[in-house]
TIMI-2910 file (N, C-alpha, C, CB; in pm, 1 decimal, decimal comma, always signed):
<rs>
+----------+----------+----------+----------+----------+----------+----------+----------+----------+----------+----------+----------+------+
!      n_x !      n_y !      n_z !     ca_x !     ca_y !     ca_z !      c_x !      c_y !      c_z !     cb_x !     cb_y !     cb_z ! resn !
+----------+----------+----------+----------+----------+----------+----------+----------+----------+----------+----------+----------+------+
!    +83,7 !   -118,0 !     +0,0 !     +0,0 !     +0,0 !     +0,0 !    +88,2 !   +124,4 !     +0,0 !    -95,3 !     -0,2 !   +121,4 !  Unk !
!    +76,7 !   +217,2 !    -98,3 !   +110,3 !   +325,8 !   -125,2 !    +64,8 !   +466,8 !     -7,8 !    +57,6 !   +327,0 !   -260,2 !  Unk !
!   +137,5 !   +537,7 !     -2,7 !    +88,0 !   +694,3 !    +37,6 !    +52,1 !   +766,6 !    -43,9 !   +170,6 !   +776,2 !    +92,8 !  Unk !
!    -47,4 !   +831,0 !    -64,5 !    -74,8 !   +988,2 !   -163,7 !    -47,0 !  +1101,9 !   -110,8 !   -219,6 !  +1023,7 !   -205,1 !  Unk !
!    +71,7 !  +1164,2 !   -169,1 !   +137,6 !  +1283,8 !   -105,1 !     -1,9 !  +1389,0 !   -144,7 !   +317,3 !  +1331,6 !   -184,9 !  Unk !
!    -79,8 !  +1406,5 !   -176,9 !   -181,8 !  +1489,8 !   -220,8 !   -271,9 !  +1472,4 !   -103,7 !   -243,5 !  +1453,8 !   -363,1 !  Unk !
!   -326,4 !  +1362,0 !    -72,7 !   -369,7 !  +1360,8 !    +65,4 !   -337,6 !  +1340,2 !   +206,5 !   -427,3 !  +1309,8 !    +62,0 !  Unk !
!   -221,1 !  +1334,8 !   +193,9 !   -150,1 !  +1398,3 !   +289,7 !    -84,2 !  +1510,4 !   +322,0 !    -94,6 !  +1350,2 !   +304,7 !  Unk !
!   -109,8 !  +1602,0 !   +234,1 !    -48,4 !  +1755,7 !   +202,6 !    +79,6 !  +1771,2 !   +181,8 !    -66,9 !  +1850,9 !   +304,9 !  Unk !
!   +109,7 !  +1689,8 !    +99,4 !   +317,5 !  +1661,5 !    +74,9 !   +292,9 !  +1783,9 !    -18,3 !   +416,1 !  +1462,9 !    -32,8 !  Unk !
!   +216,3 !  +1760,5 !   -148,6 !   +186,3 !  +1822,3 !   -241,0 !    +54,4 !  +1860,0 !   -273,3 !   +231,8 !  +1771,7 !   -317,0 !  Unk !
!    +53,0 !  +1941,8 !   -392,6 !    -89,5 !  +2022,0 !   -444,2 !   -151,1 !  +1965,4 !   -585,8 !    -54,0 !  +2197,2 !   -472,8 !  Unk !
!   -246,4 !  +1919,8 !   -614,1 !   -231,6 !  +1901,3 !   -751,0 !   -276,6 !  +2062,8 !   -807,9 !   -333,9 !  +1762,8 !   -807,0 !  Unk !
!   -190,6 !  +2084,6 !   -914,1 !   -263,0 !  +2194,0 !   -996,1 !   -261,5 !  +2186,2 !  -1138,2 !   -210,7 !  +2321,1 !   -968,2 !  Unk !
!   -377,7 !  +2160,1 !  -1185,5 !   -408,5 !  +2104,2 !  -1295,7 !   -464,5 !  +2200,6 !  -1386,9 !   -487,3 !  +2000,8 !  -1273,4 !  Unk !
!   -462,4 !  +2224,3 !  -1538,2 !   -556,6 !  +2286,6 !  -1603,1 !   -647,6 !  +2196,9 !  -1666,3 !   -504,0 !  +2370,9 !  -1688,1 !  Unk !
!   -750,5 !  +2267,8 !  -1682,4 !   -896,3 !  +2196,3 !  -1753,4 !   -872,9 !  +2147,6 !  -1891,8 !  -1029,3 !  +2309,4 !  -1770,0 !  Unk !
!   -880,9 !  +2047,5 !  -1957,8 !   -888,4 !  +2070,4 !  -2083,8 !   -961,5 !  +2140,8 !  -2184,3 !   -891,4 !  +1995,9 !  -2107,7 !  Unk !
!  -1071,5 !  +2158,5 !  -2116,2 !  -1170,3 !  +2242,8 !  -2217,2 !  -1135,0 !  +2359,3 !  -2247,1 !  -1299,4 !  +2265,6 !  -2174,0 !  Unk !
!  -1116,7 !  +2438,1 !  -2107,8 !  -1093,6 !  +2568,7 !  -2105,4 !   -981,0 !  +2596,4 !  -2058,9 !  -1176,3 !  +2632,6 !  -2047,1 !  Unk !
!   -872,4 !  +2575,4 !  -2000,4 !   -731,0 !  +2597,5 !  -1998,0 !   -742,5 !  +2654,8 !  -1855,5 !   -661,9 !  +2696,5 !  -2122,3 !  Unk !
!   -855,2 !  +2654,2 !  -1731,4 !   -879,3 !  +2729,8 !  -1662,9 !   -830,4 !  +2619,4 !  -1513,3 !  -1029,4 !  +2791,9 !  -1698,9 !  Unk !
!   -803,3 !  +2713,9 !  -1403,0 !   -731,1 !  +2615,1 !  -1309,9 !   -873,0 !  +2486,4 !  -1266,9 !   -658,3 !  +2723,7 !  -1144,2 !  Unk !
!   -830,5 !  +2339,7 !  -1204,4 !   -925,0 !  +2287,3 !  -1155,7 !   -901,6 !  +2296,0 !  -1008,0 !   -943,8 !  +2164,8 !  -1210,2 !  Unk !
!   -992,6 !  +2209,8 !   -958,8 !  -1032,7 !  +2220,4 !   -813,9 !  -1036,4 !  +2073,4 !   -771,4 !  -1180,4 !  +2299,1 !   -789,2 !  Unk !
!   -950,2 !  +2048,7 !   -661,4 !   -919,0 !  +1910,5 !   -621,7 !  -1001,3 !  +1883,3 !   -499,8 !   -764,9 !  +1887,9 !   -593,9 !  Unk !
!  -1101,0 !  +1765,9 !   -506,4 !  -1223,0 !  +1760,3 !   -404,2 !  -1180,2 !  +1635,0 !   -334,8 !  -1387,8 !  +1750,0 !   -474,2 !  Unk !
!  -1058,0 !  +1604,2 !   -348,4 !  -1007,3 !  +1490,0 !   -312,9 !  -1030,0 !  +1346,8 !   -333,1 !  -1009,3 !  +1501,2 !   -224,3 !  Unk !
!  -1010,6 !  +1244,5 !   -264,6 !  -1036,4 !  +1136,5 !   -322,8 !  -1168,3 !  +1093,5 !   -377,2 !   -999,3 !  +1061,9 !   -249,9 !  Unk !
!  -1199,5 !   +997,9 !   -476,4 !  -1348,0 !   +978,2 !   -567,5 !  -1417,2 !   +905,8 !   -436,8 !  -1341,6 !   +856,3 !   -744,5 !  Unk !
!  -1305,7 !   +824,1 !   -360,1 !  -1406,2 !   +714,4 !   -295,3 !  -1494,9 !   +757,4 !   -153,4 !  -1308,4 !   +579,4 !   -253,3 !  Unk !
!  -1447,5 !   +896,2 !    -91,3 !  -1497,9 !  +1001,7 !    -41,0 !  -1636,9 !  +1051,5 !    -60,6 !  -1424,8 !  +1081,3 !    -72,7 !  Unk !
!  -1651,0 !  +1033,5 !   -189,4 !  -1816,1 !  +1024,9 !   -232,7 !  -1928,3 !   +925,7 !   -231,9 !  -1824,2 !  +1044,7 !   -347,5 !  Unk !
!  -1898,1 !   +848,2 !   -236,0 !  -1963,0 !   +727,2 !   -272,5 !  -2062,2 !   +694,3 !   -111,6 !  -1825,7 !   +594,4 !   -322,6 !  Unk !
!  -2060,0 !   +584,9 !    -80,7 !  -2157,5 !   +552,9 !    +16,8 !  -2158,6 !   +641,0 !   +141,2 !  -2139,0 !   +417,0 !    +55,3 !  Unk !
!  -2230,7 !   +630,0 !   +228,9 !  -2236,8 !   +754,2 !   +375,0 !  -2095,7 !   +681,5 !   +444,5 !  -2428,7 !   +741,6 !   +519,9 !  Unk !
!  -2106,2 !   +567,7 !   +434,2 !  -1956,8 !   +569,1 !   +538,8 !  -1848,7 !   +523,6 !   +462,4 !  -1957,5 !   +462,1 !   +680,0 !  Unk !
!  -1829,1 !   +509,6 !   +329,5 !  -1700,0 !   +466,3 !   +231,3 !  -1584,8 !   +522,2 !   +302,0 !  -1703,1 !   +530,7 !    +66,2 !  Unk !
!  -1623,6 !   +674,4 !   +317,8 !  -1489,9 !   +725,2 !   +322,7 !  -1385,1 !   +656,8 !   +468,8 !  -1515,8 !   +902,0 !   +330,9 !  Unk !
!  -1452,8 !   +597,0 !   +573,2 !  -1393,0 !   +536,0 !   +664,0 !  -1364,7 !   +369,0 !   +661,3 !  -1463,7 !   +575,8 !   +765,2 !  Unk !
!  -1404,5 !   +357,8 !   +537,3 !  -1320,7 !   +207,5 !   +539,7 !  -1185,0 !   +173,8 !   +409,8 !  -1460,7 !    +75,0 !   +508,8 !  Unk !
!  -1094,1 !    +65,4 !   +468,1 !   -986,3 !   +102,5 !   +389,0 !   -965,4 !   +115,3 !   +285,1 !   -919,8 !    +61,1 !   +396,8 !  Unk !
!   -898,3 !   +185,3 !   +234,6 !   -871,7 !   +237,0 !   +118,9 !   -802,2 !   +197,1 !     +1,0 !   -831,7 !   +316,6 !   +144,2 !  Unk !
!   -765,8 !    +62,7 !    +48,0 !   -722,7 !    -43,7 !    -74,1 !   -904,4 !   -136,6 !    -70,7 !   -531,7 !   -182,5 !     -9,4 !  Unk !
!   -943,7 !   -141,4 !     +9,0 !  -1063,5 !   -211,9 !     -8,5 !  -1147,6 !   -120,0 !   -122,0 !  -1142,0 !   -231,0 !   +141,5 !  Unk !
!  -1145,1 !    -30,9 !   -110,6 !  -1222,3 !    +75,3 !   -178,4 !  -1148,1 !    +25,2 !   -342,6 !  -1184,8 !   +265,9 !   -104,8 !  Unk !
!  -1022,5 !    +56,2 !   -296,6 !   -988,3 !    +52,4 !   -481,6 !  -1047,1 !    -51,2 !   -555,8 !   -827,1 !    +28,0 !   -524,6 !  Unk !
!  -1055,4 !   -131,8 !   -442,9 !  -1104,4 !   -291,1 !   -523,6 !  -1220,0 !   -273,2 !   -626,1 !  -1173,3 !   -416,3 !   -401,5 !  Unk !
!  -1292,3 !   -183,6 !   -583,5 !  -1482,6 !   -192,4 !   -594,1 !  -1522,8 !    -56,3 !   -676,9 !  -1581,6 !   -181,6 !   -402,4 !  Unk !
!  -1390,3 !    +42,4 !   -698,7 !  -1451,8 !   +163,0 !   -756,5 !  -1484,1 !   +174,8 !   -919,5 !  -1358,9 !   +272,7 !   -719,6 !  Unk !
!  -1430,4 !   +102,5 !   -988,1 !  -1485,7 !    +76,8 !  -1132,5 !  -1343,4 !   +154,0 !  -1202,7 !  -1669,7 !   +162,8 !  -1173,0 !  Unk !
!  -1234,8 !   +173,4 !  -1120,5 !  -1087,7 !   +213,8 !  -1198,5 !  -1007,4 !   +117,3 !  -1233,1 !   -995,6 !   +295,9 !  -1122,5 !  Unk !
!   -955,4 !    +80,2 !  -1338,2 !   -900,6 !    -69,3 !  -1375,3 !   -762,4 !    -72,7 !  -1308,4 !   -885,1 !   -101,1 !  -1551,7 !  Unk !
!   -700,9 !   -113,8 !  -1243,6 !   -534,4 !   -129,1 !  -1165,3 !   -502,1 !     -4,9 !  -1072,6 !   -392,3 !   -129,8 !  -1294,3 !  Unk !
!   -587,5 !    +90,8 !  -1049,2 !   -573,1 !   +178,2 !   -952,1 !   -507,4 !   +139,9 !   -827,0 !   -685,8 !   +221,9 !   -927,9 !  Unk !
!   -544,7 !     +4,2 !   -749,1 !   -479,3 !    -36,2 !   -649,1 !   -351,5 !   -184,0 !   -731,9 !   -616,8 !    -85,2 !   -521,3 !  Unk !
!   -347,0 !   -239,6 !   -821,0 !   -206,8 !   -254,8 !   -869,7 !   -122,0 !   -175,9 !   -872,4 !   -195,6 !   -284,2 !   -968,0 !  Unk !
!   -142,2 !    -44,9 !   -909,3 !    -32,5 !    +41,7 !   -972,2 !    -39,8 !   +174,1 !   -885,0 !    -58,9 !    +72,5 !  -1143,3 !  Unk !
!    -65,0 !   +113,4 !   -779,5 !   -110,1 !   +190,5 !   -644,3 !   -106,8 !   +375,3 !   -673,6 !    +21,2 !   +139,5 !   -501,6 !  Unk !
!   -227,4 !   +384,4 !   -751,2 !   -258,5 !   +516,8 !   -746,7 !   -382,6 !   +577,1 !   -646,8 !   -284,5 !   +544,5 !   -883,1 !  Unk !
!   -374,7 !   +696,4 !   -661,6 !   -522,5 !   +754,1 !   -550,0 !   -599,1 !   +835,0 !   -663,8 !   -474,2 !   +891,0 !   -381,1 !  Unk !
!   -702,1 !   +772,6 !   -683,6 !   -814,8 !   +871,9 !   -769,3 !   -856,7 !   +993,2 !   -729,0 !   -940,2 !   +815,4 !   -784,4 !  Unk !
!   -833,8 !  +1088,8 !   -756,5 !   -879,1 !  +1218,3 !   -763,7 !   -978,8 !  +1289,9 !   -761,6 !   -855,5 !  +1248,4 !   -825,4 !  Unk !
!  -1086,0 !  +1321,2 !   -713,7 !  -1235,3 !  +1402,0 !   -816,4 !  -1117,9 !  +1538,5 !   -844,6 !  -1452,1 !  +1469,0 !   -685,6 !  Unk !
!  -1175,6 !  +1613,3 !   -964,6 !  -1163,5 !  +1736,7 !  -1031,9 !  -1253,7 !  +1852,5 !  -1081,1 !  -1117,8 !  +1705,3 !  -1116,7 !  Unk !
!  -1293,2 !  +1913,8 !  -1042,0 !  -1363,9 !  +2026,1 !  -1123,2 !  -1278,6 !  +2156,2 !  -1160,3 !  -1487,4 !  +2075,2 !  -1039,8 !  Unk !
!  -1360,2 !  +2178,5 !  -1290,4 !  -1327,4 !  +2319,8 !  -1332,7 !  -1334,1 !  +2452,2 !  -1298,7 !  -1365,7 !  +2333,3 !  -1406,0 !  Unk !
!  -1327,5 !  +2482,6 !  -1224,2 !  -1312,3 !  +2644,9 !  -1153,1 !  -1417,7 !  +2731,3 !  -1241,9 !  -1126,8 !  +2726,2 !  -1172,1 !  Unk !
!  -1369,9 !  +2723,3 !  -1403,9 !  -1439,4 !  +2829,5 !  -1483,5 !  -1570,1 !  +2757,5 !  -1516,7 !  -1354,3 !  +2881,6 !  -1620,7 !  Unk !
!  -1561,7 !  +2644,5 !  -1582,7 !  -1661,1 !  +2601,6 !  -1715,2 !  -1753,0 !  +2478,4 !  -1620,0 !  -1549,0 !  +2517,7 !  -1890,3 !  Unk !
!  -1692,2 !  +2406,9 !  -1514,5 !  -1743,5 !  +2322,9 !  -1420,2 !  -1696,1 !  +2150,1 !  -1456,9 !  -1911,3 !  +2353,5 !  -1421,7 !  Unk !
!  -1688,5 !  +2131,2 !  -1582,7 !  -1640,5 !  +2016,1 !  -1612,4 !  -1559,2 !  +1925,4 !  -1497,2 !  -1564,2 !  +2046,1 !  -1720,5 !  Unk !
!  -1578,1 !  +1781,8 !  -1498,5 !  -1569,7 !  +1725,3 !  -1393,2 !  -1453,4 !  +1616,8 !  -1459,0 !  -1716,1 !  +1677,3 !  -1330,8 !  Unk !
!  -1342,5 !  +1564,3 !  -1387,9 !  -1235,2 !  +1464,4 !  -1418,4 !  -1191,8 !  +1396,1 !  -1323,2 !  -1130,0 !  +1511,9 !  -1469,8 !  Unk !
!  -1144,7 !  +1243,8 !  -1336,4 !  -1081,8 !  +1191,7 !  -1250,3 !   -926,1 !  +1180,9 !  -1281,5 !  -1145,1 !  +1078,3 !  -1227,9 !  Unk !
!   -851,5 !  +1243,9 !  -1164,8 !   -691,0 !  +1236,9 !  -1213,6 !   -615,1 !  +1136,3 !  -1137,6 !   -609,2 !  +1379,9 !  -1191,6 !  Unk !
!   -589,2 !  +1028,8 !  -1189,1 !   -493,7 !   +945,7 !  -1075,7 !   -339,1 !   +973,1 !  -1025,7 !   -480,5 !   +809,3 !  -1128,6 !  Unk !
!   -359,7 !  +1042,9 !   -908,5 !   -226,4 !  +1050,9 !   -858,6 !    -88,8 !   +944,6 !   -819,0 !   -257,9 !  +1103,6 !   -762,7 !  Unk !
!    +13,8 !   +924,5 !   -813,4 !   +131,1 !   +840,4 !   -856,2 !   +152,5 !   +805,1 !   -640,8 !   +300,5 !   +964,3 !   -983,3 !  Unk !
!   +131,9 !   +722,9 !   -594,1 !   +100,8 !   +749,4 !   -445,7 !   +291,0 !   +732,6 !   -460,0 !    -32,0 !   +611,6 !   -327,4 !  Unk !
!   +307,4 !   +691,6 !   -288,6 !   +509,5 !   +688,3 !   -276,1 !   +521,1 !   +582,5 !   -196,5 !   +611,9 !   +836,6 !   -187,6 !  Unk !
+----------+----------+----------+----------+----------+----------+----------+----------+----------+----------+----------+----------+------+
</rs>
């Protein structure tokens, strides 16, 4: 099991939108959303079940994203350490 320096505040993601070139907005992890209590169970269990193909092989942390300007929504997989 990997660390995500992004959710742990090592680092920031700062991303531009593709649509509009405009900064996004990092809402943190996808699995954070999902059921009322997801966000408190583990987090390789989660990868198992989220519909991202090798996310927990290639031990990344899924992202939510929005667009600041235009609203457009992305998932960015971060590189955990």
């Amino acid at each position: 099991m990997g660390m995500c320096p992004v959710c742990n505040g090592m680092v920031s993601l700062e991303l531009k939108c593709q649509e509009c070139q405009s900064q996004q907005v990092d809402y943190g992890r996808i699995m954070d959303y999902y059921e009322k209590y997801d966000a408190y169970l583990p987090i390789d269990l989660t990868k198992l079940n989220n519909g991202i193909t090798n996310d927990f092989e290639e031990e990344k942390c899924p992202h939510y994203l929005q667009c600041s300007q235009c609203g457009k929504t992305s998932v960015h997989l971060v590189n955990e350490q």
